[in-house]
NUFI-589505 format. One line per field, with one value per residue (C-alpha): residue number from 1; chain; x, y, z; residue in three letters. Coordinates in steps of 0.02 Angstrom, whole numbers, plus 50000, padded with zeros to 5 digits. Example, Ala and Ser with C-alpha at 12.3 -4.5 7.8 and 13.67 -1.06 7.14 Angstrom:
residues 2
seq = (1 / 2)
mol = (A / A)
u = (50615 / 50684)
v = (49775 / 49947)
w = (50390 / 50357)
type = (Ala / Ser)
end
This chain:
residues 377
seq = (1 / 2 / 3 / 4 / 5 / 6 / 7 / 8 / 9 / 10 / 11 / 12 / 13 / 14 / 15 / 16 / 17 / 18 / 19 / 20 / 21 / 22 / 23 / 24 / 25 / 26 / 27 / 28 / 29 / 30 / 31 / 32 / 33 / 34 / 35 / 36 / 37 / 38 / 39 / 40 / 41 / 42 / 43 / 44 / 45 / 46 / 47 / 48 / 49 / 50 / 51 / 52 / 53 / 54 / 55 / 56 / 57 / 58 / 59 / 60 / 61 / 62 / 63 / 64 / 65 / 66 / 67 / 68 / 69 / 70 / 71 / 72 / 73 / 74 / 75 / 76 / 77 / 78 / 79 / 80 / 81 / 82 / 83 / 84 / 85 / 86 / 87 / 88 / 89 / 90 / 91 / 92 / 93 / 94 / 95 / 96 / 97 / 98 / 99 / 100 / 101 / 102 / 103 / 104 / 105 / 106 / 107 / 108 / 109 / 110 / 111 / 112 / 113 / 114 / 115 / 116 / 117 / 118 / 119 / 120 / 121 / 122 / 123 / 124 / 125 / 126 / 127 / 128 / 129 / 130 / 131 / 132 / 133 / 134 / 135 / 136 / 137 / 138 / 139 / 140 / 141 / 142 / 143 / 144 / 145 / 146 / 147 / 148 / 149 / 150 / 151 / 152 / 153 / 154 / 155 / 156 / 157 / 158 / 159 / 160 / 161 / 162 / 163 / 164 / 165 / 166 / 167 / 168 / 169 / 170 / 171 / 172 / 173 / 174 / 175 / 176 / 177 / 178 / 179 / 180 / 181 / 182 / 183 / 184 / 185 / 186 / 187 / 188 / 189 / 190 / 191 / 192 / 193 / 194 / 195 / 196 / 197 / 198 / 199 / 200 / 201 / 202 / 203 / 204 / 205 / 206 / 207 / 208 / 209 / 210 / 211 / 212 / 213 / 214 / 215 / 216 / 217 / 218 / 219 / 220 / 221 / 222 / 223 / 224 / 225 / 226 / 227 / 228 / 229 / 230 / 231 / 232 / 233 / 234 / 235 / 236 / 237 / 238 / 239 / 240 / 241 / 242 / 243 / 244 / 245 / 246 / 247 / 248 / 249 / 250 / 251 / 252 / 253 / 254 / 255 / 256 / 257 / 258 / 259 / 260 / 261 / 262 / 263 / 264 / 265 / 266 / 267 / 268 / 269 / 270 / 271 / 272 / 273 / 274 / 275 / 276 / 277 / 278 / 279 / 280 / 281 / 282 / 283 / 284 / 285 / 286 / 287 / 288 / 289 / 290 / 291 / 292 / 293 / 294 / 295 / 296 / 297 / 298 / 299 / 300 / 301 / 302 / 303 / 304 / 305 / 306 / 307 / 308 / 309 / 310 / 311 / 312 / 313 / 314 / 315 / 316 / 317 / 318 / 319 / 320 / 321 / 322 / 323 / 324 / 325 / 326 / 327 / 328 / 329 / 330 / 331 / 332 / 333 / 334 / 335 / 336 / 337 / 338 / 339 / 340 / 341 / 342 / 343 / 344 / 345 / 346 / 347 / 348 / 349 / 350 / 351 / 352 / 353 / 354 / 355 / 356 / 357 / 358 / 359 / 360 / 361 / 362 / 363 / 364 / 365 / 366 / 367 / 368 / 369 / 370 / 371 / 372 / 373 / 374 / 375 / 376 / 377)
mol = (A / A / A / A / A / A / A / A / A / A / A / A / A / A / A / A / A / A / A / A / A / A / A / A / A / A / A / A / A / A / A / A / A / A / A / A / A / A / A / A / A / A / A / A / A / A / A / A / A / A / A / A / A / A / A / A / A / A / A / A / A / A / A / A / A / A / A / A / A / A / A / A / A / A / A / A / A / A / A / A / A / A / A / A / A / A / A / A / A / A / A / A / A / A / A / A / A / A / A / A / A / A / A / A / A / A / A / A / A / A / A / A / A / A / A / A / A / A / A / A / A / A / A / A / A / A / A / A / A / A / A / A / A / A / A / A / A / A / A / A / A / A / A / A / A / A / A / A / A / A / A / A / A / A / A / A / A / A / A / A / A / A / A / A / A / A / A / A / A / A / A / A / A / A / A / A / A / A / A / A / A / A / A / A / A / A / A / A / A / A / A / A / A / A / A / A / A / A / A / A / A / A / A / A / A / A / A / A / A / A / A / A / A / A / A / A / A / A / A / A / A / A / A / A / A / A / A / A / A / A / A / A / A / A / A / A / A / A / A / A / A / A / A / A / A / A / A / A / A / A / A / A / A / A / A / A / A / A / A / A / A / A / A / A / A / A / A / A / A / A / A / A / A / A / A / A / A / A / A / A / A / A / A / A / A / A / A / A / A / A / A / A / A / A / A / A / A / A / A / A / A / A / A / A / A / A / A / A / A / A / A / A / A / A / A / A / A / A / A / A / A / A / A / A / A / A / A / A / A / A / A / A / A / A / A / A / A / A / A / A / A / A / A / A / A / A / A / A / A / A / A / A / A / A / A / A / A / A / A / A / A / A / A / A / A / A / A / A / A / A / A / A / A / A / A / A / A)
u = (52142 / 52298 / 52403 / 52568 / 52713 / 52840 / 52962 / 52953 / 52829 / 52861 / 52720 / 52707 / 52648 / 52552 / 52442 / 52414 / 52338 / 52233 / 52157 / 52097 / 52038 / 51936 / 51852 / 51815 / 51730 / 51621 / 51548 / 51505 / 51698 / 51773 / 51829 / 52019 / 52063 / 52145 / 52243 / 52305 / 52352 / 52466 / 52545 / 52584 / 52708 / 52803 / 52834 / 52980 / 52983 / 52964 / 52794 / 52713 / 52633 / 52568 / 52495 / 52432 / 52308 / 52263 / 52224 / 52103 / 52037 / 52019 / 51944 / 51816 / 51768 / 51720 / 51592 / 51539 / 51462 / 51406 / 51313 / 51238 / 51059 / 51041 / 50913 / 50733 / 50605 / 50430 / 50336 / 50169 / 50171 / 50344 / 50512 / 50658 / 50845 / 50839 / 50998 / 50916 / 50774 / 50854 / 50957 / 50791 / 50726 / 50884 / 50845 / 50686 / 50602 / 50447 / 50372 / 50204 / 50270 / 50202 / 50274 / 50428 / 50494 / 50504 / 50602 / 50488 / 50450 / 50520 / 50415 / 50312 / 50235 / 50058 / 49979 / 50031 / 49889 / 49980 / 49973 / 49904 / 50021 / 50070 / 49999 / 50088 / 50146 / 50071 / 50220 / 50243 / 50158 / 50282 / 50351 / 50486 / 50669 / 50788 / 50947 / 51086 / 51202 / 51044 / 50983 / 50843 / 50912 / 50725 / 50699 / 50654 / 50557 / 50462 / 50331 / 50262 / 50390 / 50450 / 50300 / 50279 / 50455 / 50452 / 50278 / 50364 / 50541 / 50466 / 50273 / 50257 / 50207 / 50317 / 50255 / 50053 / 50122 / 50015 / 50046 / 50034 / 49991 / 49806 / 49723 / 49535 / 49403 / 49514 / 49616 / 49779 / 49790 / 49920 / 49928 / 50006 / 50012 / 49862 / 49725 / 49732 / 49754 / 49704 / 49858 / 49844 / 49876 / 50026 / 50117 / 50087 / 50172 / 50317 / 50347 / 50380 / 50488 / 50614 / 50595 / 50649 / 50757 / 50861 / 50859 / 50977 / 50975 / 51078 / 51158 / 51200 / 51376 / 51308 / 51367 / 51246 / 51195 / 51088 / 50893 / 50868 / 50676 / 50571 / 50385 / 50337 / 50415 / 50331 / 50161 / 50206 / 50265 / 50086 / 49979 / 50069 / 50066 / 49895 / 49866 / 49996 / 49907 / 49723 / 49597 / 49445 / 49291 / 49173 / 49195 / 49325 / 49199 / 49266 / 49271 / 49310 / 49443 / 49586 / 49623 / 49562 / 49444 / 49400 / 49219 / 49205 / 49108 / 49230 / 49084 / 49077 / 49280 / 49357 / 49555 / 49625 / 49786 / 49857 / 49745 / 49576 / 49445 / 49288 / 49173 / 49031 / 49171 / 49296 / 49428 / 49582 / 49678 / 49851 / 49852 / 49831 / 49839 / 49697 / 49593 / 49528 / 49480 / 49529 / 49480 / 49593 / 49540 / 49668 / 49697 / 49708 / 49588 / 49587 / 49459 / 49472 / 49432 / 49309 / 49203 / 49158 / 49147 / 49050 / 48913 / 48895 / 48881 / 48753 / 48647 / 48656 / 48604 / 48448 / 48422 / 48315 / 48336 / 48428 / 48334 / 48401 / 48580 / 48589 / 48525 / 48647 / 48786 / 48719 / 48722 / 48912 / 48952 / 48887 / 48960 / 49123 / 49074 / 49025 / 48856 / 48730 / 48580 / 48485 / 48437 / 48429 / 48489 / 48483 / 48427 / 48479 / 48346 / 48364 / 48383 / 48568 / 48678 / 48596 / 48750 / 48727 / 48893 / 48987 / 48908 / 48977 / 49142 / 49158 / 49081 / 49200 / 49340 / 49314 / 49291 / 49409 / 49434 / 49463 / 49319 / 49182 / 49093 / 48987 / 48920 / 48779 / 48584 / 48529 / 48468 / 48639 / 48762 / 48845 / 48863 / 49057 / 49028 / 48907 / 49029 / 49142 / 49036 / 49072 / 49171 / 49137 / 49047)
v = (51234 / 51344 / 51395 / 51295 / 51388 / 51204 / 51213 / 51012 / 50905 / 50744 / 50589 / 50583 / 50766 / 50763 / 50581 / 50686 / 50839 / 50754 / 50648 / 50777 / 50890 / 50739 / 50712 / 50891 / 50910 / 50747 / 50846 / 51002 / 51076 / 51152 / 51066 / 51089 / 50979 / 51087 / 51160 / 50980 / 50960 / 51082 / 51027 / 50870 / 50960 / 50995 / 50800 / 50725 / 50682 / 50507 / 50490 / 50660 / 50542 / 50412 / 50546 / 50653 / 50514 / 50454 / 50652 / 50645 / 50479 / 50507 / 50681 / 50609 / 50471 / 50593 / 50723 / 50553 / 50502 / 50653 / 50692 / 50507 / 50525 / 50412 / 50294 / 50353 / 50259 / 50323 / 50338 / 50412 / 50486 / 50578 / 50511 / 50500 / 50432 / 50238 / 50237 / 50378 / 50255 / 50103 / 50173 / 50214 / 50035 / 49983 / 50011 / 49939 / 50016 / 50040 / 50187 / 50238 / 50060 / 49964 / 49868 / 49818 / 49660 / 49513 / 49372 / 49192 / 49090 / 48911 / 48771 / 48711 / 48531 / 48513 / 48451 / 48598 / 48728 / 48886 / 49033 / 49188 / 49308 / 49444 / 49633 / 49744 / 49908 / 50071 / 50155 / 50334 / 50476 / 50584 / 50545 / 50378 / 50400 / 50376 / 50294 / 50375 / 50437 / 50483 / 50655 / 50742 / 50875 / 50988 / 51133 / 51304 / 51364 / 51185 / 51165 / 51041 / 50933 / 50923 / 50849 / 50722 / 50677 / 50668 / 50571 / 50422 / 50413 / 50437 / 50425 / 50262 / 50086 / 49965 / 49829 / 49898 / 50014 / 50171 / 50316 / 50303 / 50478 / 50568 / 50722 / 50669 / 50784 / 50927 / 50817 / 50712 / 50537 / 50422 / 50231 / 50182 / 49991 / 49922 / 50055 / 50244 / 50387 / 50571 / 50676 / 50829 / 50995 / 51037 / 50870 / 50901 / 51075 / 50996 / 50854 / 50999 / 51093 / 50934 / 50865 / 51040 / 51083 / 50914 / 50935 / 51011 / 51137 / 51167 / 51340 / 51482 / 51400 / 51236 / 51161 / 51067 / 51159 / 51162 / 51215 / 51325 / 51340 / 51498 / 51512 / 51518 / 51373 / 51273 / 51343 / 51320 / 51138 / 51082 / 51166 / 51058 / 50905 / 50940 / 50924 / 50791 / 50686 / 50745 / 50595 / 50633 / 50615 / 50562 / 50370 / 50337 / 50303 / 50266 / 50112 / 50039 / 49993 / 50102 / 50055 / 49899 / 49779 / 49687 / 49663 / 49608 / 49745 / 49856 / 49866 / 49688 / 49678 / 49708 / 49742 / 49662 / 49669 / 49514 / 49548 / 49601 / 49477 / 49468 / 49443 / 49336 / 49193 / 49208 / 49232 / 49315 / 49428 / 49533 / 49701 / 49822 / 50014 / 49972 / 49940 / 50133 / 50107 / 50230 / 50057 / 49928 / 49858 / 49831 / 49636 / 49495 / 49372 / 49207 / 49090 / 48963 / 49107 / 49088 / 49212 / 49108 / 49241 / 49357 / 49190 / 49192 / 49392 / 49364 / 49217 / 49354 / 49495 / 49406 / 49214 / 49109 / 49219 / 49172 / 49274 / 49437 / 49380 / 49335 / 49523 / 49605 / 49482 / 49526 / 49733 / 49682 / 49623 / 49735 / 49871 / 49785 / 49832 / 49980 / 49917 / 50055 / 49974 / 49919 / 50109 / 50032 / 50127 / 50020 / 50105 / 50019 / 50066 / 49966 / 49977 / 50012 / 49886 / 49801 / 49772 / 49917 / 49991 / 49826 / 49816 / 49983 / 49941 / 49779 / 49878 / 50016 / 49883 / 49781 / 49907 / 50031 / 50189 / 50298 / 50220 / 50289 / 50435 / 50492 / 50635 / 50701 / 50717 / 50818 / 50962 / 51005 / 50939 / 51088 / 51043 / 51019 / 50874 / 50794 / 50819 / 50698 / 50573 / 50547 / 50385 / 50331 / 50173)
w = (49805 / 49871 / 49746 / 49768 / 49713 / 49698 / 49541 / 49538 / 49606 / 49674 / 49630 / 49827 / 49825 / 49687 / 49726 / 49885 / 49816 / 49685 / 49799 / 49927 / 49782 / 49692 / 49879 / 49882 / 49752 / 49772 / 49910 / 49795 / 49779 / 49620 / 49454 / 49472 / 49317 / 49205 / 49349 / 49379 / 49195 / 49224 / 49363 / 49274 / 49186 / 49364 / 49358 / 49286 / 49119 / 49134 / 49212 / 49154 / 48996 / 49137 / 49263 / 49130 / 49071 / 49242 / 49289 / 49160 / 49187 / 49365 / 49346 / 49209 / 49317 / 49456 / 49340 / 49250 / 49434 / 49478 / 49324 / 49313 / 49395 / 49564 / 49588 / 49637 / 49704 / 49702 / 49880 / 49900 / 49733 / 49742 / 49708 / 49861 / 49826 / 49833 / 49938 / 50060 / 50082 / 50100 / 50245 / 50338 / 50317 / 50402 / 50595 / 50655 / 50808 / 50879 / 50758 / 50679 / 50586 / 50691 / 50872 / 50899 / 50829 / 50929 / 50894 / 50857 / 51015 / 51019 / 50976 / 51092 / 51078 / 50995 / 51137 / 51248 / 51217 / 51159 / 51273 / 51210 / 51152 / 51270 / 51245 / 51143 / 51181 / 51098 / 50998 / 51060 / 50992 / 50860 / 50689 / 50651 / 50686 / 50537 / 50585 / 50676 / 50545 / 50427 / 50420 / 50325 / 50180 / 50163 / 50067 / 50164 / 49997 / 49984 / 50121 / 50018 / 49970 / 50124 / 50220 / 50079 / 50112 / 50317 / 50273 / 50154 / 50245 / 50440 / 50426 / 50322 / 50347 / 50238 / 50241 / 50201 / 50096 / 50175 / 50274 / 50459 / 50477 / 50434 / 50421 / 50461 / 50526 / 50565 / 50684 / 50646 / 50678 / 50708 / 50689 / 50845 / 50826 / 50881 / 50817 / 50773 / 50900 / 50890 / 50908 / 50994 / 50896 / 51047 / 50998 / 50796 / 50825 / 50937 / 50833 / 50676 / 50780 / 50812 / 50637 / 50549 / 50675 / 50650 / 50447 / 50360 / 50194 / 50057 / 50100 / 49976 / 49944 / 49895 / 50063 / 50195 / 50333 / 50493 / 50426 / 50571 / 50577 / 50617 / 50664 / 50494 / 50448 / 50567 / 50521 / 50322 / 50375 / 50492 / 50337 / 50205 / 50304 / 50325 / 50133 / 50104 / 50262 / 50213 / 50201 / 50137 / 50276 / 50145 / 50092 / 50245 / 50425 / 50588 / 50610 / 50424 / 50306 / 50221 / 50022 / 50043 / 49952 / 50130 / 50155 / 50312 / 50435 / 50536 / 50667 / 50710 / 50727 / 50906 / 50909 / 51055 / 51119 / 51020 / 50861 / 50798 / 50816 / 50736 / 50853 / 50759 / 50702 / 50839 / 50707 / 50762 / 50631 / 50623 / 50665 / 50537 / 50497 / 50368 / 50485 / 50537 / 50715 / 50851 / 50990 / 51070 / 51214 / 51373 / 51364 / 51234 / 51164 / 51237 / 51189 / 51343 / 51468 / 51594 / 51719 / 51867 / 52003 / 51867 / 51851 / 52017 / 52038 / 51893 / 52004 / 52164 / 52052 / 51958 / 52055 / 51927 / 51793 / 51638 / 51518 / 51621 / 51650 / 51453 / 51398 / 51512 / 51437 / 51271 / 51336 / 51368 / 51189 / 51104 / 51189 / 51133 / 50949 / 50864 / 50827 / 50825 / 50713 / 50868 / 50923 / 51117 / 51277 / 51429 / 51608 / 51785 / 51911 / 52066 / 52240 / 52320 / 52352 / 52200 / 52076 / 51990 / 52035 / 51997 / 51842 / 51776 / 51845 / 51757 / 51584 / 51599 / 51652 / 51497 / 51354 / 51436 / 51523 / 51351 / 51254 / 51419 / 51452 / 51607 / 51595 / 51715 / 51703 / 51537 / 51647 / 51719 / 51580 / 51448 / 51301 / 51288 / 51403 / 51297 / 51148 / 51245 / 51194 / 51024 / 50980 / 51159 / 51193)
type = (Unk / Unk / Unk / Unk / Unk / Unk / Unk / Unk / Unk / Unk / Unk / Unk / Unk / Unk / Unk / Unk / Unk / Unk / Unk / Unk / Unk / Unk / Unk / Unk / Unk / Unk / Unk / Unk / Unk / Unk / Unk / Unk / Unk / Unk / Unk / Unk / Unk / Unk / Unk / Unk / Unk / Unk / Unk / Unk / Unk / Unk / Unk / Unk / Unk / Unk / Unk / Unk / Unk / Unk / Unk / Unk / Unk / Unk / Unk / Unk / Unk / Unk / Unk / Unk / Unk / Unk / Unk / Unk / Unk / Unk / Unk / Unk / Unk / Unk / Unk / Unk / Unk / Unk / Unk / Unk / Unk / Unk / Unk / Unk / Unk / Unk / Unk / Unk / Unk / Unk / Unk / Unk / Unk / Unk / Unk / Unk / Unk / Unk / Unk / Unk / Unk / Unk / Unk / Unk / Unk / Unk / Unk / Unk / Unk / Unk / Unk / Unk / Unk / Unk / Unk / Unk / Unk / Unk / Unk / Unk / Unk / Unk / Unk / Unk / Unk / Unk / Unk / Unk / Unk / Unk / Unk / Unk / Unk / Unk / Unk / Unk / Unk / Unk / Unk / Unk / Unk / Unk / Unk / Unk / Unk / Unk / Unk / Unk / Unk / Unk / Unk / Unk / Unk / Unk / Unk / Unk / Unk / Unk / Unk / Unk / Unk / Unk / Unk / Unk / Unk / Unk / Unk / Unk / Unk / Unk / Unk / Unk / Unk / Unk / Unk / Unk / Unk / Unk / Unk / Unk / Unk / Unk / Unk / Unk / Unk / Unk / Unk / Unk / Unk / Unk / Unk / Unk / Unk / Unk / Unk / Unk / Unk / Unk / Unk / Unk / Unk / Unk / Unk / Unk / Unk / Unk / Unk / Unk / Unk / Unk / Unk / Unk / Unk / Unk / Unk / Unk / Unk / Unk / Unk / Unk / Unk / Unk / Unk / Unk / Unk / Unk / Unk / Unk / Unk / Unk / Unk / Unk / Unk / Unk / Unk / Unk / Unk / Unk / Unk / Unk / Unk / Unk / Unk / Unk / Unk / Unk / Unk / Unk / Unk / Unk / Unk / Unk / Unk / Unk / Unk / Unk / Unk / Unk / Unk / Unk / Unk / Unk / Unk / Unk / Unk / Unk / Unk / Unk / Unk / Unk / Unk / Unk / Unk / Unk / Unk / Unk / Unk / Unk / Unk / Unk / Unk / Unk / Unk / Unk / Unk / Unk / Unk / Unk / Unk / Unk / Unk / Unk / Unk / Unk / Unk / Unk / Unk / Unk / Unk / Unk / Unk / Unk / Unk / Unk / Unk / Unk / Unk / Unk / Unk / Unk / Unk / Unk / Unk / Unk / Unk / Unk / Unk / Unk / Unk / Unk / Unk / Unk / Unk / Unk / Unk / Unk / Unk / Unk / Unk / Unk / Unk / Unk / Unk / Unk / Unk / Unk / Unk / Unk / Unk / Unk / Unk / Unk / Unk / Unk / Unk / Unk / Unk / Unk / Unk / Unk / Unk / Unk / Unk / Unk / Unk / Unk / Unk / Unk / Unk / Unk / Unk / Unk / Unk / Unk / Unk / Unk / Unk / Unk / Unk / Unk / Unk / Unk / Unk / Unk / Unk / Unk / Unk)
end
């Protein structure tokens, strides 16, 4: 605070000062009560006795709240500001949380079959935005800390109460919604660089500033997210379940677009980032489809043969799983123009573009292209 060089102070003057002192030093300023004290005696006589007590009721009030400890609340074994937290529960968007909201269809009547529901959209690859007015405060000489803290306010599901961010066989992976996507080392590295470069510090002064990363903070930042994100490969396959007690088998489940069925009961469940599946097929599960033009391809293809059209329907299923116990490869040798081409259309078509692989004869094939295969179908 200036020094004021006033004889007599008027109660105007003084309510003033006090109150843009107290402010200031709510947001780290000075303890000016004792120069306040004395500037009671610049009041009349009158009210010195009155202001005097409120100056130190007023000034004990304001160390009383800053000294009282705020309320934590314990994510992923550390402990954030319950009020920081709340705030970044506040604004729902599509996130590693999960899809976008929608609001509940009206009711239709019960004898109107009920329409599948539409697809939902993948949520975009990078960490969860806090609201608006809510930034970050990290710590330059905490690596550590500070990926456990962008992993429970901006990497975290709420409702499952798990991350939606791993570190699994030297990859990260990112629950997008409707199953878990690698994320490129590039976008990891870009992501860091907004997220510290939007945070604030605490500067030498005890004042909030900009955290102004470097190169080294961004490497310090990936290699402590890396431990605060690590899941163990042992005990954790792909496909299965995360921290759950669910014994159903991840191979015979399919995620759909409008939930993950399991294929042996024709149940359809919720989406879930427990379920550790990097697989969603391109459309939804509806149980009253039918295939007529692929029957009749089938009766052009093999006329008279039912036994043949069921194994190549049975080829098609499984390749909807991650079934492997069979040990079978299948082999189309035919003459051209004899469905072979439609039939890998239709396969690649039904499980997916980014779930194939063709790679060329063994003799001619390297062997990065045959590492493509892995997790393919």
């Amino acid at each position: 605070m200036q020094k004021r060089a006033v004889e007599q102070l008027t109660p105007d003057q003084f309510s003033e000062w006090i109150a843009i002192d107290i402010e200031a030093r709510r947001k780290g300023g000075p303890n000016l009560r004792d120069k306040y004290l004395r500037l009671v005696e610049q009041l009349p006589k009158e009210i010195r006795r009155e202001y005097r007590a409120r100056t130190i009721e007023l000034w004990s009030k304001v160390e009383n709240d800053l000294a009282t400890p705020k309320p934590y609340i314990h994510i992923n074994g550390r402990r954030y500001p319950a009020d920081e937290w709340k705030r970044s529960q506040r604004k729902k968007e599509a996130s590693f949380f999960g899809p976008k909201s929608q609001p509940p269809a009206d009711a239709e009547p019960e004898d109107k079959p009920k329409e599948p529901d539409a697809p939902q959209a993948l949520v975009p690859v990078g960490f969860a935005p806090l609201p608006n007015d809510d930034v970050l405060e990290l710590d330059p000489a905490a690596p550590f800390d500070n990926a456990q803290k962008i992993v429970s306010l901006r990497a975290w599901h709420a409702e499952e109460g798990m991350r939606t961010w791993h570190y699994w066989q030297q990859s990260f992976w990112q629950w997008v919604g409707l199953c878990w996507r690698e994320v490129e080392d590039d976008t990891v590295r870009s992501s860091i660089w907004h997220q510290l470069n939007a945070a604030e510090k605490i500067g030498r002064r005890g004042r909030r500033e900009r955290f102004e990363p470097t190169p080294k903070d961004v490497n310090a930042a990936i290699d402590a997210l890396k431990a605060a994100t690590n899941l163990p490969t042992k005990g954790n396959p792909m496909p299965g379940w995360l921290g759950s007690e669910i014994d159903e088998d991840a191979r015979e489940l399919v995620a759909c677009q409008n939930g993950i069925l399991h294929m042996r009961t024709r149940k359809l469940g919720a989406h879930t980032p427990r379920f550790w599946s990097p697989n969603v097929l391109d459309f939804r599960y509806d149980p009253r489809a039918r295939a007529p033009r692929f029957k009749q391809f089938l009766e052009e293809v093999w006329p008279g043969e039912p036994q043949t059209q069921q194994c190549l329907l049975e080829l098609f299923g499984l390749c909807l799983t991650d079934i492997t116990k069979y040990q079978k490869a299948f082999m189309f040798v035919g003459p051209k123009r004899g469905g072979r081409g439609t039939i890998g259309r239709v396969l690649r078509g039904l499980i997916g573009p980014t779930t194939t692989s063709a790679p060329r004869s063994r003799h001619s094939v390297n062997s990065s292209e045959w590492r493509t295969l892995s997790a393919r179908k």
